[in-house]
PDBQT receptor file of N, H, CA, C and O in Angstrom, charges set to zero:
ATOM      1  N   UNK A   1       0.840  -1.169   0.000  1.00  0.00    +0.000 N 
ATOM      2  CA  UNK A   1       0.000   0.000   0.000  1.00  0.00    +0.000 C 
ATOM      3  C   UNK A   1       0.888   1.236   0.000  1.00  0.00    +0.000 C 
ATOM      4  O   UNK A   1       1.836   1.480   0.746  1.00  0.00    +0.000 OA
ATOM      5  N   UNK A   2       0.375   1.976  -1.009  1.00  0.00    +0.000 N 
ATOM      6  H   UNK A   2      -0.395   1.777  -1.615  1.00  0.00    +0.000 HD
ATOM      7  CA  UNK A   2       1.189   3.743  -0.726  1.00  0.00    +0.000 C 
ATOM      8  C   UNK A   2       1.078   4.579   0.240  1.00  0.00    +0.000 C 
ATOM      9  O   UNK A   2      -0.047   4.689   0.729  1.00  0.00    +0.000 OA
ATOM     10  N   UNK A   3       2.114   5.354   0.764  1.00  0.00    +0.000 N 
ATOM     11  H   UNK A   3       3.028   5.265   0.367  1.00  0.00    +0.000 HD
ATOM     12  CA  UNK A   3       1.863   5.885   1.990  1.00  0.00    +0.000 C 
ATOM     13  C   UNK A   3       0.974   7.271   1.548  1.00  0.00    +0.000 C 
ATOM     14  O   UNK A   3       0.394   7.936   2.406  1.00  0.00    +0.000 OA
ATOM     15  N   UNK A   4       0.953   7.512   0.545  1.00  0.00    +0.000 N 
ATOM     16  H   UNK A   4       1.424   6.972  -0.152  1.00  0.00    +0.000 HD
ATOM     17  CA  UNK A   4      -0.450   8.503  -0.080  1.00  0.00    +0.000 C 
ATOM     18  C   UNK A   4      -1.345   8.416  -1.261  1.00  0.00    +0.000 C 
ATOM     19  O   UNK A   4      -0.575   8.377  -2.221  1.00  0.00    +0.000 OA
ATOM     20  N   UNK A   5      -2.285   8.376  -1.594  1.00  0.00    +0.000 N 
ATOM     21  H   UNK A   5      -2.910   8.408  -0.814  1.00  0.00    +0.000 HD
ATOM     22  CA  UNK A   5      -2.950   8.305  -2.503  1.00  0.00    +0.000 C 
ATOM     23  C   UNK A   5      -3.218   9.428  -2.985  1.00  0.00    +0.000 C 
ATOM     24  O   UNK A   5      -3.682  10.401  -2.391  1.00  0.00    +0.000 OA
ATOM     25  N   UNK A   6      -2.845   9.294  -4.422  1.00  0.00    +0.000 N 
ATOM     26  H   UNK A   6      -2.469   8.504  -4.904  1.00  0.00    +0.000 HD
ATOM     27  CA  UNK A   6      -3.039  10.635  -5.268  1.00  0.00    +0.000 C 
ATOM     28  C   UNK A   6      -4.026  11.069  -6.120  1.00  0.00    +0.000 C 
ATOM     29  O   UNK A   6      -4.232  10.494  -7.189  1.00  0.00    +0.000 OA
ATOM     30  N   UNK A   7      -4.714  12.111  -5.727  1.00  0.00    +0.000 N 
ATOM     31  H   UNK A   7      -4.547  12.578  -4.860  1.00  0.00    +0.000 HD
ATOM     32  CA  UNK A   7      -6.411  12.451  -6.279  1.00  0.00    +0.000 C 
ATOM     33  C   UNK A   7      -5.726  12.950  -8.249  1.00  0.00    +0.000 C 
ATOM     34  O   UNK A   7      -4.751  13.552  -8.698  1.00  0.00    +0.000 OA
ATOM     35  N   UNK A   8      -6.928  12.259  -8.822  1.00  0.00    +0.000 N 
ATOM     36  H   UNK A   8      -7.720  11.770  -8.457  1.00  0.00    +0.000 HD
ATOM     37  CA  UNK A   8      -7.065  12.211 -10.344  1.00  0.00    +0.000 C 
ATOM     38  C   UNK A   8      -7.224  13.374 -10.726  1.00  0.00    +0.000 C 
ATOM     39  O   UNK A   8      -6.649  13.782 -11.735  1.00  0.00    +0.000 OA
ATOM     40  N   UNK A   9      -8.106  14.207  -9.936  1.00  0.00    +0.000 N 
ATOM     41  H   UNK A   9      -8.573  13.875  -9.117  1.00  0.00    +0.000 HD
ATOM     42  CA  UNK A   9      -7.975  15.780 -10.843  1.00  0.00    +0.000 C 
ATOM     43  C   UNK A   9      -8.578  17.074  -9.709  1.00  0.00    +0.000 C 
ATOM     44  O   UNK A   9      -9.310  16.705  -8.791  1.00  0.00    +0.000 OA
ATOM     45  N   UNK A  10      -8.387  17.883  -9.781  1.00  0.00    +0.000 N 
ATOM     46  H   UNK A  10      -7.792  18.182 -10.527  1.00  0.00    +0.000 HD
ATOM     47  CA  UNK A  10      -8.840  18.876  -8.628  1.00  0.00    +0.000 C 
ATOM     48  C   UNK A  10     -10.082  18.941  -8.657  1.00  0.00    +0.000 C 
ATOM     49  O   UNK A  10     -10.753  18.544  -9.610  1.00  0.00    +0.000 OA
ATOM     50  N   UNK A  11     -10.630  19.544  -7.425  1.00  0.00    +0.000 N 
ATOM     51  H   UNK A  11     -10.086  19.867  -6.651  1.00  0.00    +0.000 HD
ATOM     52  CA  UNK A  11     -12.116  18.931  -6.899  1.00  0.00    +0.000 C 
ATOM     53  C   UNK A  11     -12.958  20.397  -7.098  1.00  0.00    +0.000 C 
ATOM     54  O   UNK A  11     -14.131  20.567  -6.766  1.00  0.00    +0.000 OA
ATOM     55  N   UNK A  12     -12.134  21.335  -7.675  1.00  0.00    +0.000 N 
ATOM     56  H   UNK A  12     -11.180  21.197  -7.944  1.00  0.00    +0.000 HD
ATOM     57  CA  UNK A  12     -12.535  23.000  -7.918  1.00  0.00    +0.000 C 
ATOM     58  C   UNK A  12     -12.361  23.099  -9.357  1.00  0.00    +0.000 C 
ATOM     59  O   UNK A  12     -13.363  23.554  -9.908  1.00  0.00    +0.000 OA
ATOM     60  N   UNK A  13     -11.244  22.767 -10.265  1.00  0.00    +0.000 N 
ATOM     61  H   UNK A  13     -10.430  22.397  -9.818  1.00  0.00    +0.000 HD
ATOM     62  CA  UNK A  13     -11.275  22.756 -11.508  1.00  0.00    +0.000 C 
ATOM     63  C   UNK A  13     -11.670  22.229 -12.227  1.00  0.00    +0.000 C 
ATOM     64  O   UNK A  13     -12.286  22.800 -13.127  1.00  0.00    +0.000 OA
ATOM     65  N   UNK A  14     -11.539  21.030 -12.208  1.00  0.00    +0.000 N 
ATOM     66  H   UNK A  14     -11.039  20.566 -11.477  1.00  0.00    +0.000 HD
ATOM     67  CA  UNK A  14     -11.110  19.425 -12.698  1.00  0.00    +0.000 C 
ATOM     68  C   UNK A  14     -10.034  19.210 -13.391  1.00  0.00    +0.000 C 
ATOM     69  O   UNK A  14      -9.965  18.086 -13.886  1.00  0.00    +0.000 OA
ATOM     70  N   UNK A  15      -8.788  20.238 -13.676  1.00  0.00    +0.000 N 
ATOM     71  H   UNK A  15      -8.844  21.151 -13.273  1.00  0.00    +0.000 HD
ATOM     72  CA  UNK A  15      -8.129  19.539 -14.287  1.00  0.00    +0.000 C 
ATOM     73  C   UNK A  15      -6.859  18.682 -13.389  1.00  0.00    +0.000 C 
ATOM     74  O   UNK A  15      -6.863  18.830 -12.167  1.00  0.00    +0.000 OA
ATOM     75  N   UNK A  16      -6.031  17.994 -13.880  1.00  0.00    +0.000 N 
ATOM     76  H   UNK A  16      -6.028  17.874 -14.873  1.00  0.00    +0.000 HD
ATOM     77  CA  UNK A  16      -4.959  17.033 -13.324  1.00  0.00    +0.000 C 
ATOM     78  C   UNK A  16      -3.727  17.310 -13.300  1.00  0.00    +0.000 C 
ATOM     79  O   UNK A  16      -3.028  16.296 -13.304  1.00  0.00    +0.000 OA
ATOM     80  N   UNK A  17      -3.006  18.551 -13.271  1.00  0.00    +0.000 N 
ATOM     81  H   UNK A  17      -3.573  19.375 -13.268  1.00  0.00    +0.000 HD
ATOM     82  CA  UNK A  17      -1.720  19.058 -13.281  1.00  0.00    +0.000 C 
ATOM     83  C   UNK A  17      -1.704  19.533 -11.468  1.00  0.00    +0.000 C 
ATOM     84  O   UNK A  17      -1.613  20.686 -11.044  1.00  0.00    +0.000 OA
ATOM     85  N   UNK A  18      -1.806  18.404 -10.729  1.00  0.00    +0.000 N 
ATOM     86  H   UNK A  18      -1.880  17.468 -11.074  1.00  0.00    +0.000 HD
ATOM     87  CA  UNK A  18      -1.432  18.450  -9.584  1.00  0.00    +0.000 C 
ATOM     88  C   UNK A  18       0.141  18.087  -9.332  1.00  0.00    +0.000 C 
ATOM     89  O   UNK A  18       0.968  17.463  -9.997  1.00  0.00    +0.000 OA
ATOM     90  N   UNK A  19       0.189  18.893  -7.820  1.00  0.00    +0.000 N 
ATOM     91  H   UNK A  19      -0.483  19.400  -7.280  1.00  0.00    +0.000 HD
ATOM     92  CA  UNK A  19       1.509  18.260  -7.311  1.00  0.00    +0.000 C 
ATOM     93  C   UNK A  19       1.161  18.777  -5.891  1.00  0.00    +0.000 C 
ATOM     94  O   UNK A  19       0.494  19.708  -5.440  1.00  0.00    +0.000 OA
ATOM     95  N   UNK A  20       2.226  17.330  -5.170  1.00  0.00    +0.000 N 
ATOM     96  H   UNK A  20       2.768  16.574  -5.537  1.00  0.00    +0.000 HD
ATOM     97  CA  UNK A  20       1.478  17.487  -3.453  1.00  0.00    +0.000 C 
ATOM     98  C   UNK A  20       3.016  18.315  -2.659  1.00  0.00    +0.000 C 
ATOM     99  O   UNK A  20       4.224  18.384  -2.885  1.00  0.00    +0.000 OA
ATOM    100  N   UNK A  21       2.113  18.779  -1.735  1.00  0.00    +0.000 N 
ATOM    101  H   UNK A  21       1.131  18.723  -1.551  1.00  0.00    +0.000 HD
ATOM    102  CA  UNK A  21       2.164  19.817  -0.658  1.00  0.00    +0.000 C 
ATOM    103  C   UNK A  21       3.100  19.315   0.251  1.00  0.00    +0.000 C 
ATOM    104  O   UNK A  21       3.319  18.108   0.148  1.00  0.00    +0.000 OA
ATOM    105  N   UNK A  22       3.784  20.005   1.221  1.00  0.00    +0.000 N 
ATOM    106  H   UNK A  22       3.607  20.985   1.305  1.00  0.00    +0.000 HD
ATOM    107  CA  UNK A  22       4.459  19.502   2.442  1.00  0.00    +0.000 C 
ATOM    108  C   UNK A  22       3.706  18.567   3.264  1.00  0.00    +0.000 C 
ATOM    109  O   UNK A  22       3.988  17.390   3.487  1.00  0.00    +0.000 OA
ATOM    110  N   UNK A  23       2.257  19.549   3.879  1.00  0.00    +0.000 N 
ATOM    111  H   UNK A  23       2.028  20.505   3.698  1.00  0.00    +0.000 HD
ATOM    112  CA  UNK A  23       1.645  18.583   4.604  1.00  0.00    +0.000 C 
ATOM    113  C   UNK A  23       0.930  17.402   3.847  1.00  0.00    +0.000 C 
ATOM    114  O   UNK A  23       0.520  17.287   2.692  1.00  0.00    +0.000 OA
ATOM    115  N   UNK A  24       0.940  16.418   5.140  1.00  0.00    +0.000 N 
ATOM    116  H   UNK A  24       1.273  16.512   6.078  1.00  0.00    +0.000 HD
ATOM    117  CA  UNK A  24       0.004  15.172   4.684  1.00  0.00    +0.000 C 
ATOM    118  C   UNK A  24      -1.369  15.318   4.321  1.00  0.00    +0.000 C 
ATOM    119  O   UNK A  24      -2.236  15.932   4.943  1.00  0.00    +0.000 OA
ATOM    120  N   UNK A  25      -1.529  14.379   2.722  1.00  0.00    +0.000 N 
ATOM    121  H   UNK A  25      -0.825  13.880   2.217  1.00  0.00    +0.000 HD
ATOM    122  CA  UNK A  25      -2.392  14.894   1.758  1.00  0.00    +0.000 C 
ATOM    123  C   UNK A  25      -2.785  16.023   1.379  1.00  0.00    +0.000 C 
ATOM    124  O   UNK A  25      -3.910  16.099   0.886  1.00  0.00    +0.000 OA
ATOM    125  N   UNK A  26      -1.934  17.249   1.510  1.00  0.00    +0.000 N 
ATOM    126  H   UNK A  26      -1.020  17.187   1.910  1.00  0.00    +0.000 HD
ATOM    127  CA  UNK A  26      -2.153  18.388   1.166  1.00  0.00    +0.000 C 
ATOM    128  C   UNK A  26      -2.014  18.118  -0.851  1.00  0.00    +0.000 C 
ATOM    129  O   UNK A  26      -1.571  17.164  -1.490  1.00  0.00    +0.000 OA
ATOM    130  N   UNK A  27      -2.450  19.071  -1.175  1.00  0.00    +0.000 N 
ATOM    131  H   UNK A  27      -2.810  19.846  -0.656  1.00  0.00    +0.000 HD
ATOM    132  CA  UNK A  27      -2.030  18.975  -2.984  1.00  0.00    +0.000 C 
ATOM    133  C   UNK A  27      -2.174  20.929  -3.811  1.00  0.00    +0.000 C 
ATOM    134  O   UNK A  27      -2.778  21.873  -3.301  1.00  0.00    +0.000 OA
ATOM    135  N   UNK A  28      -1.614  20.930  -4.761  1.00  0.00    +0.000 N 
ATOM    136  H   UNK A  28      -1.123  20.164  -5.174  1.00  0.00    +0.000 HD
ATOM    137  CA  UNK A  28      -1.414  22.210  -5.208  1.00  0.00    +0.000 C 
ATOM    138  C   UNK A  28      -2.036  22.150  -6.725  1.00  0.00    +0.000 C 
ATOM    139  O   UNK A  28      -1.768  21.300  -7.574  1.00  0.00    +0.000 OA
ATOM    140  N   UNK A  29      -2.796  23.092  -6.837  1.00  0.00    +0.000 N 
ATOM    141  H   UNK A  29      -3.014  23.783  -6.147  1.00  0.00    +0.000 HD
ATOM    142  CA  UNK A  29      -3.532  22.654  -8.254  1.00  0.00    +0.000 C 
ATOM    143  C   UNK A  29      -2.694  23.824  -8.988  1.00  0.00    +0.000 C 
ATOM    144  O   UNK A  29      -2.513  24.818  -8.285  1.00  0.00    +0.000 OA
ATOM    145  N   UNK A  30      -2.234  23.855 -10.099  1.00  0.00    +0.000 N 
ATOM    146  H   UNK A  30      -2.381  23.047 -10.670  1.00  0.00    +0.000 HD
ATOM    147  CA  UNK A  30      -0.859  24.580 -11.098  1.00  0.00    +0.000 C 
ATOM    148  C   UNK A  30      -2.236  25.493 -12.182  1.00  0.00    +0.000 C 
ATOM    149  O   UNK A  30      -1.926  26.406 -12.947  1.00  0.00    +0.000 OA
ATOM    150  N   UNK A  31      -3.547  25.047 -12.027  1.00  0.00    +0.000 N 
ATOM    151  H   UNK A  31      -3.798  24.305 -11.405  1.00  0.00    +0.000 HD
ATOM    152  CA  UNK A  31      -3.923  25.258 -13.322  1.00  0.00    +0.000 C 
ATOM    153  C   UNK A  31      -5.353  26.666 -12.333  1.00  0.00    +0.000 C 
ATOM    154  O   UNK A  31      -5.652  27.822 -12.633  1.00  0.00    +0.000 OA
ATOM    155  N   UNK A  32      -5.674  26.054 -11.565  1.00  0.00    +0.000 N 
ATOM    156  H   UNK A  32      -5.431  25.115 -11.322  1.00  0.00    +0.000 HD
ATOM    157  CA  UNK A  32      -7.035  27.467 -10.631  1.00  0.00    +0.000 C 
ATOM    158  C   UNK A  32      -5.773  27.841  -9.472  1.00  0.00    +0.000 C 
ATOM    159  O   UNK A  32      -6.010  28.837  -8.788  1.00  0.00    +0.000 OA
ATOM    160  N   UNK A  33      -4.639  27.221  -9.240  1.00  0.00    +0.000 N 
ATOM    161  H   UNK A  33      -4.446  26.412  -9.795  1.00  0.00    +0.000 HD
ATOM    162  CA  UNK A  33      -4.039  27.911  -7.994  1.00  0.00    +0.000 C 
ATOM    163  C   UNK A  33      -4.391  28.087  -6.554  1.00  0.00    +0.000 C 
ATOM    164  O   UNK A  33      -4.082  28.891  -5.674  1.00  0.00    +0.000 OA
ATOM    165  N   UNK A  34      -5.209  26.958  -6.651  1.00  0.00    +0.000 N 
ATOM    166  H   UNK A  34      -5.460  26.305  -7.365  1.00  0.00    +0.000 HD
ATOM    167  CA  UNK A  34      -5.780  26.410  -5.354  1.00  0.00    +0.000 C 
ATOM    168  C   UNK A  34      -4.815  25.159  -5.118  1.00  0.00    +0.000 C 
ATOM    169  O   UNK A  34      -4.124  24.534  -5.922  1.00  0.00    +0.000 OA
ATOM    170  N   UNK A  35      -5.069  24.951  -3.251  1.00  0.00    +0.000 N 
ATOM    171  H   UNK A  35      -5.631  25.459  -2.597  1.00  0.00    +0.000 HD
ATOM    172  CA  UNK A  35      -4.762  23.832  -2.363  1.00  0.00    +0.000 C 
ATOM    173  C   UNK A  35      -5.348  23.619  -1.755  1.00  0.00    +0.000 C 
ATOM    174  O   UNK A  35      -6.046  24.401  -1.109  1.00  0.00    +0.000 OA
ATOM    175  N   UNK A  36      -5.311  21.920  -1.665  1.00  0.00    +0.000 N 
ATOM    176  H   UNK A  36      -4.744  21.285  -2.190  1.00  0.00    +0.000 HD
ATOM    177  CA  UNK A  36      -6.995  21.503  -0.725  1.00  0.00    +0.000 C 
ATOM    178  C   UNK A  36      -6.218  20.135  -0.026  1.00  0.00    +0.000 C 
ATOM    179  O   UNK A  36      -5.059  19.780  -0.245  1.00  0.00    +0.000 OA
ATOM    180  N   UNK A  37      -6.904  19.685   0.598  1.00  0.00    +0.000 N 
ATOM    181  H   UNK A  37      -7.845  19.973   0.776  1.00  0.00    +0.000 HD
ATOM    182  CA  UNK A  37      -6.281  18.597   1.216  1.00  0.00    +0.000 C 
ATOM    183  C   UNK A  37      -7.227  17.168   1.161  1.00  0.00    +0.000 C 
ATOM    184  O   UNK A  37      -8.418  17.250   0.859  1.00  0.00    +0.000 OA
ATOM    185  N   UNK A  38      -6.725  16.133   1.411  1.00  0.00    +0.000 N 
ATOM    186  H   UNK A  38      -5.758  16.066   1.655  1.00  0.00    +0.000 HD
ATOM    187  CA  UNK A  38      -7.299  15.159   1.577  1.00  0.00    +0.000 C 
ATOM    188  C   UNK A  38      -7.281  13.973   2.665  1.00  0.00    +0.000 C 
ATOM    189  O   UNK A  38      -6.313  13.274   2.962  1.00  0.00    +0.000 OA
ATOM    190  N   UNK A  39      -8.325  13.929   3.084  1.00  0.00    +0.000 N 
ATOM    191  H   UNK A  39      -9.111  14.497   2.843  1.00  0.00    +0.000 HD
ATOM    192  CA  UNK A  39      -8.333  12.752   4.598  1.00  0.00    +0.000 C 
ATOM    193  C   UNK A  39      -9.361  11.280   4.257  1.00  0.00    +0.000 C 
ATOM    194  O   UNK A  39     -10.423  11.118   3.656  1.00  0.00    +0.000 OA
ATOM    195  N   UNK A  40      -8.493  10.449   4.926  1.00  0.00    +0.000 N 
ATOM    196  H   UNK A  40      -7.631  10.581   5.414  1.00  0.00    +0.000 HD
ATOM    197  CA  UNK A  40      -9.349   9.402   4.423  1.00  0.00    +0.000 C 
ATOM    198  C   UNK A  40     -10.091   9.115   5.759  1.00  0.00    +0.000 C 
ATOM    199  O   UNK A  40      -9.559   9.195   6.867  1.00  0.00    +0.000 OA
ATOM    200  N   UNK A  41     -11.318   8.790   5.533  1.00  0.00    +0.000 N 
ATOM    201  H   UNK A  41     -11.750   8.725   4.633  1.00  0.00    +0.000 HD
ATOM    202  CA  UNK A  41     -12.086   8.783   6.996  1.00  0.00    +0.000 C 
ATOM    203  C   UNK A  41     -12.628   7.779   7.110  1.00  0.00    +0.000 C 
ATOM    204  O   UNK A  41     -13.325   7.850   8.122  1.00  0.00    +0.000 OA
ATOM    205  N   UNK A  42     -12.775   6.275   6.360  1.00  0.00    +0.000 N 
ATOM    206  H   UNK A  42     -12.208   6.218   5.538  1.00  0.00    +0.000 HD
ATOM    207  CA  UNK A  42     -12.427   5.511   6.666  1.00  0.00    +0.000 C 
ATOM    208  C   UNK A  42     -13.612   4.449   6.272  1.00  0.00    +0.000 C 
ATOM    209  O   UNK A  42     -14.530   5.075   5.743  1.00  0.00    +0.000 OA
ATOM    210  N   UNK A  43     -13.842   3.299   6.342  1.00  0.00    +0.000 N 
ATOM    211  H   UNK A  43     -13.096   2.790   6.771  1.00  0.00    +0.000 HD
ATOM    212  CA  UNK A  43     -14.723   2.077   5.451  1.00  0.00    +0.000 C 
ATOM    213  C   UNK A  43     -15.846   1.910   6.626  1.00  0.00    +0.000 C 
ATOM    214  O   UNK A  43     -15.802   1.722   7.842  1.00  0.00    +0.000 OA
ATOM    215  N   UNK A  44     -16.661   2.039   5.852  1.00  0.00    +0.000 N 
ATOM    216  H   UNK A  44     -16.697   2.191   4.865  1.00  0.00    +0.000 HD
ATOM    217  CA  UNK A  44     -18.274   1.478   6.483  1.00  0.00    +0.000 C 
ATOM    218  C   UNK A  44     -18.694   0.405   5.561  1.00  0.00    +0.000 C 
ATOM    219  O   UNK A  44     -18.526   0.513   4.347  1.00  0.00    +0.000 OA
ATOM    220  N   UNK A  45     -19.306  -0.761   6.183  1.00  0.00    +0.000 N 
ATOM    221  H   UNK A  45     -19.442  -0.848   7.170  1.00  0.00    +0.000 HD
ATOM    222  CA  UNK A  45     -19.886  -1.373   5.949  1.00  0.00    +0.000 C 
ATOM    223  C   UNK A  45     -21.297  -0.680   5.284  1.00  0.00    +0.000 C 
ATOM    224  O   UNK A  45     -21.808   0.383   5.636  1.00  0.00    +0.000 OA
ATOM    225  N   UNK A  46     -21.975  -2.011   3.746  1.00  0.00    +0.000 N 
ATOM    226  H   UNK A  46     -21.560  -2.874   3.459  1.00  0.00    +0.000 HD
ATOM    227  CA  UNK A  46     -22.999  -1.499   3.266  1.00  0.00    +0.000 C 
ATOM    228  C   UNK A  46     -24.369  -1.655   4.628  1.00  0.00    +0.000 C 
ATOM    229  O   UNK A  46     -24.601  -2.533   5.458  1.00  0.00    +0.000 OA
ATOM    230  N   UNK A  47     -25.010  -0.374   4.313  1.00  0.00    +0.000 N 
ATOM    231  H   UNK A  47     -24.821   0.340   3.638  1.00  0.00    +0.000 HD
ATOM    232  CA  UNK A  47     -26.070  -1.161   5.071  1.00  0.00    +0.000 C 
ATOM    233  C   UNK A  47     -27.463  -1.966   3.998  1.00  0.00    +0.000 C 
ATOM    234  O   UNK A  47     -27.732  -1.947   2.797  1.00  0.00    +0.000 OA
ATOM    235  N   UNK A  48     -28.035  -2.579   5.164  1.00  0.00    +0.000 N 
ATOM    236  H   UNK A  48     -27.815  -2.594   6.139  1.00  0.00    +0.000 HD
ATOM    237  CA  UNK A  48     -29.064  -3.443   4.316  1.00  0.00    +0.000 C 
ATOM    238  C   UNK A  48     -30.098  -2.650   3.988  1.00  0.00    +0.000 C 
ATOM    239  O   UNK A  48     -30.223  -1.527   4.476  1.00  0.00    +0.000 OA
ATOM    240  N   UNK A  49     -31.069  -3.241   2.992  1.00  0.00    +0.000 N 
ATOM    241  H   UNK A  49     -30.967  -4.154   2.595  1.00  0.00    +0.000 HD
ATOM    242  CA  UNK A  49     -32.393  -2.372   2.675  1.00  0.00    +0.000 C 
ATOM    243  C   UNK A  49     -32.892  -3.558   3.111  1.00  0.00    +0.000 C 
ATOM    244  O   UNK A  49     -32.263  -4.616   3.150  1.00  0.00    +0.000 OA
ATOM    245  N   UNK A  50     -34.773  -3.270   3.657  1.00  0.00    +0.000 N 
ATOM    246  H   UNK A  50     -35.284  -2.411   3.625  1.00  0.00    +0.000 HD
ATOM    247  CA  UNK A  50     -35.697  -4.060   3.517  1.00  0.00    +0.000 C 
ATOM    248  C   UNK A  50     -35.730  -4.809   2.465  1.00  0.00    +0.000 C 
ATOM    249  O   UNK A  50     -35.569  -5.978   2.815  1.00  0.00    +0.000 OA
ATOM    250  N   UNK A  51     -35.884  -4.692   1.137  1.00  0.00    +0.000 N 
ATOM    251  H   UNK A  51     -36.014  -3.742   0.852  1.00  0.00    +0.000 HD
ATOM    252  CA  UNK A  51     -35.392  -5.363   0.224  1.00  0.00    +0.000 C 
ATOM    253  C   UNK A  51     -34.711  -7.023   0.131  1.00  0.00    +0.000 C 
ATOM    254  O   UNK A  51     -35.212  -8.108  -0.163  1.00  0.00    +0.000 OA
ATOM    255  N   UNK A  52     -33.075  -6.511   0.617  1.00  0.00    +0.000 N 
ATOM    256  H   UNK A  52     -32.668  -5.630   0.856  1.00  0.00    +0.000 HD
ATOM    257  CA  UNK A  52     -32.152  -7.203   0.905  1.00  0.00    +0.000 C 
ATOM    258  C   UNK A  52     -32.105  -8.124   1.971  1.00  0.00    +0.000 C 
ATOM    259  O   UNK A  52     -31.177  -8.933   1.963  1.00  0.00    +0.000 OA
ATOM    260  N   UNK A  53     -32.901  -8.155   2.856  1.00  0.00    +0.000 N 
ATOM    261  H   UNK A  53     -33.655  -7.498   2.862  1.00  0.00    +0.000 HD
ATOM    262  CA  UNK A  53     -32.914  -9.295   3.965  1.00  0.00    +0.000 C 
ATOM    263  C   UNK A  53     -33.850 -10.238   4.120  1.00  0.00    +0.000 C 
ATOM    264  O   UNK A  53     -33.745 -11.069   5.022  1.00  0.00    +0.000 OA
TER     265      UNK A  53
């Protein structure tokens, strides 16, 4: 596993001429000149529908 995962395209522009930041998951967008960061917060289980059980 990588010790960071790298986002596909900025979440304000969309385009993909990123490059990351000092801090952890920080990133620098080259093309709107924005920086945003990213946290992973972590896996949930699906829940069920009435449906499904």
């Amino acid at each position: 596993m990588s010790e960071r995962a790298a986002p596909f395209y900025c979440p304000y522009c969309g385009e993909e001429d990123l490059e990351p930041l000092e801090e952890h998951g920080a990133w620098f967008c080259n093309d709107c000149l924005r920086s945003f960061q990213l946290k992973f917060l972590g896996v949930r289980a699906a829940q069920q529908t009435k449906e499904s059980r």
